[in-house]
C-alpha positions, 0 to 999 in steps of 0.5 A: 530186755535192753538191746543189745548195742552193736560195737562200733565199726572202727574208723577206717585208716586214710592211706594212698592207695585209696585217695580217689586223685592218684599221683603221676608215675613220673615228675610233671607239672598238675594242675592242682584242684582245691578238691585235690589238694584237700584230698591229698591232706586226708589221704597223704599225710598221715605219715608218722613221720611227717612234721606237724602242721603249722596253720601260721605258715599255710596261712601265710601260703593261703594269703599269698594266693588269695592275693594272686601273688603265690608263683606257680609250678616253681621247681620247688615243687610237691614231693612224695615218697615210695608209698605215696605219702607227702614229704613236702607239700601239706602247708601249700595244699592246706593253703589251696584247700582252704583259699577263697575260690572266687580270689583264685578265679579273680586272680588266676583264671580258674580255681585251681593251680599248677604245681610240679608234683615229684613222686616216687622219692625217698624219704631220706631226702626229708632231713634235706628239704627247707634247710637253705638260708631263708631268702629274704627281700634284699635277696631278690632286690638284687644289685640295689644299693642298700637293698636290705634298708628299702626292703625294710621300708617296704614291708613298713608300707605294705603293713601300713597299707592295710589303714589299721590306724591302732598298730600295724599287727600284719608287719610280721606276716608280709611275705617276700613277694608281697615286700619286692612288689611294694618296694616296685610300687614304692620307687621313693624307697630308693630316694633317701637311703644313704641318708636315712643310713647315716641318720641311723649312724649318727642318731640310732634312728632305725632306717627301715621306718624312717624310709617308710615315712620319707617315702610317703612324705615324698608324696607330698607338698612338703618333700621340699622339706626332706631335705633339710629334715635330714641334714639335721637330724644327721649333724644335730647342730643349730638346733633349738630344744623344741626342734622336731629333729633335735627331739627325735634325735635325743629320743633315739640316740644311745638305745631306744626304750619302749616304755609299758606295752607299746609295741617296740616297732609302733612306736617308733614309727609313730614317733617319727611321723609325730617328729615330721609332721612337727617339723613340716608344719611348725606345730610346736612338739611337746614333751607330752605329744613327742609319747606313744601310749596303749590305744593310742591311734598310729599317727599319718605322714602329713599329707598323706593318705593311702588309698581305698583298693583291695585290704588298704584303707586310708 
């Protein structure tokens, strides 16, 4: 006789009143675990109305920690309603709960966090939350002259750094403290940008690239150069057809156009470089090197290497 099979329990439903880290009855800064904050996901976020979980963005937060960059017990704090369920906290936690331990410890002395915790809200106020202007890098670079311009070069530089000679695919996920801290490390940045803005006047080449690589040439025998690189590029006049700058001035004057697959931003970087080096060392730039193809290796500042600590590479 076949046995009879026992129906299966149902699973039982996470909630607050059973998560084993309760909430303060009142606002305080908490030290926040990695145990903690995963236990906070399971048993706080199951809220229907609670936006979806989106891993870019944690991984975003997660990055930012491991880098010991992510700033602690911010009044932008973690906020829970009446019953105990998250308003705003899951990206943050999900970064914690998933953050390397021994990065956390290398970074911040221990492997956990603090956090203002803010319990006891309404869940109106969600409709409210992270709708500000996004602060950008020229936000916090404040009382710069053309501080939007070095921001720009700066997230050229941080993405550079990583030495992935194909392309720079983490150009989108440099985050603003990561931007600030680089344009700090990077005072170059600050050399050229009025001249690199009336380039882009004069020739359309875009200034944020174009300040990464004078920054890095700046760094090399061949600065003496940049000077005279840039009045040309800016007048456009006296210069012969295989000039570098004349080349890289016809190239972006009227609109830039990517041809194929190449990722707009690559190239255009690479081709500034290409046009430099041409210049600094009067190597003759044809019509087929002044290209940037599919697979093709991103070219470095002549002279130039970054150095091999933490992600960057040469």
């Amino acid at each position: 006789m076949a046995a009879k099979l026992r129906p299966a329990e149902p699973v039982k439903e996470l909630v607050p009143a059973d998560d084993p880290y309760p909430l303060p009855s009142e606002p305080q800064v908490l030290e926040v675990t990695q145990e903690m904050a995963s236990s906070w996901l399971s048993y706080r976020g199951g809220h229907p109305k609670l936006r979806p979980l989106s891993k870019a963005v944690a991984a975003g937060y997660q990055e930012l920690m491991e880098a010991g960059e992510f700033r602690e017990a911010t009044p932008e704090g973690l906020i829970f309603d009446t019953d105990g369920y998250g308003i705003s906290f899951q990206h943050r936690m999900k970064a914690l709960a998933n953050a390397s331990t021994d990065a956390l410890i290398e970074h911040y002395g221990r492997p956990w966090l603090k956090f203002w915790v803010f319990p006891n809200q309404s869940r109106d106020i969600a409709p409210y939350l992270d709708q500000g202007f996004r602060r950008t890098a020229a936000h916090i670079l404040v009382g710069k002259p053309y501080a939007k311009d070095i921001g720009s070069g700066a997230r050229y530089l941080a993405a550079l750094a990583d030495g992935d000679r194909f392309g720079m695919p983490r150009f989108n996920r440099v985050k603003v403290p990561e931007t600030v801290s680089t344009a700090r490390k990077w005072p170059e940045l600050e050399w050229y940008p009025s001249e690199a803005w009336a380039v882009w006047r004069a020739a359309g080449v875009p200034t944020g690239a174009h300040l990464a690589v004078l920054a890095q040439a700046a760094r090399t025998d061949h600065r003496v150069k940049i000077e005279s690189w840039l009045e040309g590029l800016r007048r456009g006049a006296n210069l012969s057809e295989k000039d570098p700058r004349l080349m890289l001035r016809e190239r972006f004057h009227g609109g830039f156009v990517s041809l194929g697959q190449v990722n707009r931003r690559d190239h255009q970087y690479a081709l500034i470089v290409k046009a430099w080096n041409a210049y600094v060392t009067g190597q003759p730039l044809t019509g087929q090197g002044f290209r940037f193809k599919v697979g093709e290796l991103l070219p470095k500042v002549e002279g130039f290497g970054f150095e091999k600590k933490g992600r960057t590479a040469a």
